[in-house]
C-alpha positions as CSV (number, residue, x, y, z in Angstrom):
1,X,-12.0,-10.4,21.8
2,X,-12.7,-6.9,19.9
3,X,-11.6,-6.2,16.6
4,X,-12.4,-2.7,15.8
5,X,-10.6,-2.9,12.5
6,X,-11.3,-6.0,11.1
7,X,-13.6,-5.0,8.0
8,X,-10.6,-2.2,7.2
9,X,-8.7,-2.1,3.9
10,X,-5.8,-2.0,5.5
11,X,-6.5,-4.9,7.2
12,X,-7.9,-6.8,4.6
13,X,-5.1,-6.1,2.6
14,X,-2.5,-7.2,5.1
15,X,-4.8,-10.5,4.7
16,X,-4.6,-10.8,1.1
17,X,-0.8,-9.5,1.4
18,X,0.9,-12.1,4.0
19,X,-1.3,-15.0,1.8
20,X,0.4,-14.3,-1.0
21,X,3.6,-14.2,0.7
22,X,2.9,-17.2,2.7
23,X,4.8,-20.3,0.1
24,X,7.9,-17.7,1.2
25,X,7.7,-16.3,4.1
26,X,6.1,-17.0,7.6
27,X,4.4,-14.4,9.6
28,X,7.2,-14.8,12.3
29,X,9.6,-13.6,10.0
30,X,7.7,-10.5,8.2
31,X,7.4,-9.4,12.0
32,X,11.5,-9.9,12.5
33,X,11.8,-7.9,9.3
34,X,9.3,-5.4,10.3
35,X,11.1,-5.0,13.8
36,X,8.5,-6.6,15.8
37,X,9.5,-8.0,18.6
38,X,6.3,-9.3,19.3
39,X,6.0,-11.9,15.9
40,X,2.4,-12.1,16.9
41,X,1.6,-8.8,16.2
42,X,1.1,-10.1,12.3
43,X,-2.1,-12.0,13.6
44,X,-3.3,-9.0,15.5
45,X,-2.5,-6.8,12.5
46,X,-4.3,-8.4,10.3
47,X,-7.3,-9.2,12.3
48,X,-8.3,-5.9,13.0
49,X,-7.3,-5.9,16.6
50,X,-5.0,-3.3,16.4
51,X,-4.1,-0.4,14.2
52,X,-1.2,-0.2,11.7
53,X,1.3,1.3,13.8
54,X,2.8,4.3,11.8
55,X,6.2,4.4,13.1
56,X,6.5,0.7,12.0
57,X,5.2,1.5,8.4
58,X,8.2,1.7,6.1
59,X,9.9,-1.4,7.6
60,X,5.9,-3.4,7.5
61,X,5.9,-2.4,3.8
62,X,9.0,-3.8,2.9
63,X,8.5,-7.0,4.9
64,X,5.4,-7.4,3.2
65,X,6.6,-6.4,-0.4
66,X,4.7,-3.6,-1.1
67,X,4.2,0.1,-1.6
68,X,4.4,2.0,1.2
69,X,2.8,4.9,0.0
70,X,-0.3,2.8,-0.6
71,X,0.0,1.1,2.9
72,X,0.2,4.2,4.2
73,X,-3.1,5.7,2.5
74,X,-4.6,2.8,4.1
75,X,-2.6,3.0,7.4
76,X,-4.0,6.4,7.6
77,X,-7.5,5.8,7.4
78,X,-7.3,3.3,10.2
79,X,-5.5,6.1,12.4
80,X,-7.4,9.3,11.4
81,X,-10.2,8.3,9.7
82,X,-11.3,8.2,5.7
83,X,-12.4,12.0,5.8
84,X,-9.3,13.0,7.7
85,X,-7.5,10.6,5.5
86,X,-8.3,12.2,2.2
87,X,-7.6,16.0,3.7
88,X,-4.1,15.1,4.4
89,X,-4.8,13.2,0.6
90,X,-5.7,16.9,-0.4
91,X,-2.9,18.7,1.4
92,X,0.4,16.3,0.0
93,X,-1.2,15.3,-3.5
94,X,-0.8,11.9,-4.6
95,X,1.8,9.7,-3.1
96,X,3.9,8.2,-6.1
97,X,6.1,5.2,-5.7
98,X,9.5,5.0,-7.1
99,X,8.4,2.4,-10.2
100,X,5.6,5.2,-10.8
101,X,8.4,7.5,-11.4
102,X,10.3,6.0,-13.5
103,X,7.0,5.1,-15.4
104,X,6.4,9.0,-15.8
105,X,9.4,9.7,-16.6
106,X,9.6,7.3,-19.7
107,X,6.1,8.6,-20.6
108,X,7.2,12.4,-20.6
109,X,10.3,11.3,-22.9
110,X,8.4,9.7,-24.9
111,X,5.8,12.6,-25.5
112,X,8.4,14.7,-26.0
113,X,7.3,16.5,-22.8
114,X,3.9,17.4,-25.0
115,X,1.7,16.4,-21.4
116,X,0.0,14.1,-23.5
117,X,-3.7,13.7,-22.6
118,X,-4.8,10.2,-21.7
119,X,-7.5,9.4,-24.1
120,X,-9.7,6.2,-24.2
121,X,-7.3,4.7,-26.7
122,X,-4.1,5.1,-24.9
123,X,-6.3,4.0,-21.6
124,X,-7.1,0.9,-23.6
125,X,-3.4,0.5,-24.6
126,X,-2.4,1.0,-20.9
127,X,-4.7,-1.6,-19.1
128,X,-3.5,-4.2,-22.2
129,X,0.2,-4.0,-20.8
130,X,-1.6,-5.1,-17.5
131,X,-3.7,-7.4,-18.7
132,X,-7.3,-5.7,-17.6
């Protein structure tokens, strides 16, 4: 059997995604909670075989736990291609999550609303919080 999207981010990710989900949740049920009716779509998902299907997108992201503005970057590039992809990137700006807005707005209050520049020092204080 094909599986035109196998080396894909997207699918990758929905790899690396459902594993880390798997000590909590089956892939049956991240297809009931997608809306799935088909709870084998997961494997073909994630194996490349088919695309990401965008209707489905907000409800796979949630199942899975994740951003969907990410999953849809990637979602994307499956459907349209990566230069099509970052044109519609180009058109809409960045896609910014709900956490990443409450992250910016706690950074603009604490600048005082000064649009701080991010220099190598706050970088390096940024990446500690994370750990990298």
């Amino acid at each position: 059997m094909t599986h035109p999207y196998e080396d894909s981010d997207a699918a990758k990710f929905l790899r690396d995604r459902i594993q880390a989900l798997s000590h909590r949740k089956t892939q049956a049920e991240i297809a009931a909670e997608a809306g799935f009716t088909n709870p084998n779509m997961i494997t073909i998902l994630k194996s490349g075989r088919s695309k990401i299907p965008l209707d489905r997108l907000p409800s796979l992201a949630q199942a899975l736990e994740c951003d969907p503005a990410f999953l849809m970057r990637l979602a994307l590039v499956q459907a349209v291609g990566k230069t099509a992809a970052l044109a519609i990137g180009d058109i809409f700006g960045i896609a910014v999550t709900e956490n990443e807005k409450s992250w910016l707005e706690e950074l603009r209050d604490a600048s005082g609303h000064t649009d701080p520049r991010l220099t190598a020092r706050s970088r390096v204080t940024l990446r500690g919080i994370f750990g990298k």
